[in-house]
Structure formats: structure tokens, C-alpha cells
C-alpha positions as CSV (number, residue, x, y, z in Angstrom):
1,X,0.0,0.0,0.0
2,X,3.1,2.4,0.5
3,X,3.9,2.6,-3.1
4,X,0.3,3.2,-4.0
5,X,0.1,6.1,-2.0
6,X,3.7,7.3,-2.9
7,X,2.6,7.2,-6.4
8,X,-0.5,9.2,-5.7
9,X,1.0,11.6,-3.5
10,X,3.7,12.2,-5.7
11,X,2.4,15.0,-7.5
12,X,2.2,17.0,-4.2
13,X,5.5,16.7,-3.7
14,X,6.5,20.4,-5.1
15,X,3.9,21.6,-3.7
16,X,5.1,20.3,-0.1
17,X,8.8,21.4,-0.6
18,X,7.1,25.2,-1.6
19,X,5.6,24.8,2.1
20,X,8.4,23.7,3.8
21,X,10.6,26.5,2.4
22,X,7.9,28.7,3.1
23,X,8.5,27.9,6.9
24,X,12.1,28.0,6.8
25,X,11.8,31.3,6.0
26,X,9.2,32.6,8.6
27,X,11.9,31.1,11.0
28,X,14.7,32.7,9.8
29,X,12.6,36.4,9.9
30,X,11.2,35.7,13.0
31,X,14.9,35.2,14.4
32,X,16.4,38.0,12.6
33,X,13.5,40.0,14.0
34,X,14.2,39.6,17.6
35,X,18.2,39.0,17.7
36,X,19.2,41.6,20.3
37,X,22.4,42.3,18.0
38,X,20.1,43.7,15.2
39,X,18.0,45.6,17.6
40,X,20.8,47.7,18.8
41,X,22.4,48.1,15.0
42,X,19.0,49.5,14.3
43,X,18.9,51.8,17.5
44,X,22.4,53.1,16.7
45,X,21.7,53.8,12.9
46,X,18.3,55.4,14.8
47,X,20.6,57.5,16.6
48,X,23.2,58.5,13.6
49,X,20.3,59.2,11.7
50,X,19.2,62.0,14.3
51,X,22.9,63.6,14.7
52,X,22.8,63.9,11.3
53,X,19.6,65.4,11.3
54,X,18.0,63.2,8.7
55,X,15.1,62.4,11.5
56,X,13.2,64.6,14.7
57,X,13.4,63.5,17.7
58,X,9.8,62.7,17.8
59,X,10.5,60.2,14.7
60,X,13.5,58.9,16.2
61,X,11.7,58.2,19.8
62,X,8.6,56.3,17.4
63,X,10.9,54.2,15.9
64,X,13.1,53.4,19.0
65,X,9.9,52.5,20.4
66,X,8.8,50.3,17.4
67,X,11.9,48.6,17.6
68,X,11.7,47.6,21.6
69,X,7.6,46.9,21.1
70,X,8.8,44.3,17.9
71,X,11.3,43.0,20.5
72,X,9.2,42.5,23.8
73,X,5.9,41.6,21.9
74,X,7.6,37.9,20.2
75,X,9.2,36.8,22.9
76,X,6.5,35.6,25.0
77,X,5.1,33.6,21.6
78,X,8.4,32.4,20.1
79,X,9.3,29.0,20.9
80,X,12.2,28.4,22.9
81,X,14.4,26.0,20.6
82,X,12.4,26.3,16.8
83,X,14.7,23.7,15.6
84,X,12.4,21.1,17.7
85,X,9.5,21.7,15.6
């Protein structure tokens, strides 16, 4: 019965490597998204950005705050280890 149903299963095969992809790429963005080392690159060009004078200090204090909300917000629904999944 296993090669009956590998031979009708078969043409779902692309469409199962497409899905699998798909969620090694969610896992890679959700871990670039709350790495602490890409927060703080993004706080200091924040802050470059302001001595320059390219942003207020109104936009710069939004975005800082963006960028700590993004960071405390996942961590209570990220998984611990995704590699377990």
C-alpha cells in the first residue's frame, strides 16, 4: 500500500517542498527580527540618523519604540528551541 500512496501523492510533492521553504523562511525572519544584535544596529543607525539630522526627535523616539515593542511583543510567543519543531 506504501507505493500506491507514494505514487498518488507524488504529484504533491513540489507543492510540499514550496511549504516547507515557506516555513524556513518565517523562522529565519522571526529570528532576525528579535536577535538583540540587530535591535541595537538599528537603535544606533536610529541614533546616527538623528545627529545627522535626517530624523526629529519625535521620529526617532517612534521608531526606537517600534523597535523595543517588535522585541518584547515575540518573545513571550516564540518558541524556545524552533529547531524542535
Amino acid at each position: 500500500m506504501g507505493l500506491l500512496s507514494f505514487v498518488f501523492t507524488l504529484p504533491l510533492a513540489p507543492v510540499r517542498g514550496v511549504i516547507s521553504l515557506a516555513e524556513v523562511i518565517q523562522r529565519q525572519v522571526e529570528q532576525e527580527m528579535h536577535n538583540p544584535a540587530t535591535a541595537r544596529r538599528e537603535l544606533e543607525e536610529l541614533e546616527e540618523a538623528r545627529e545627522r539630522g535626517d530624523i526629529t526627535a519625535e521620529e526617532e523616539e517612534q521608531a526606537q519604540q517600534a523597535i523595543l515593542d517588535r522585541m518584547t511583543s515575540g518573545a513571550a510567543t516564540r518558541p524556545e528551541n524552533p529547531q524542535e519543531e
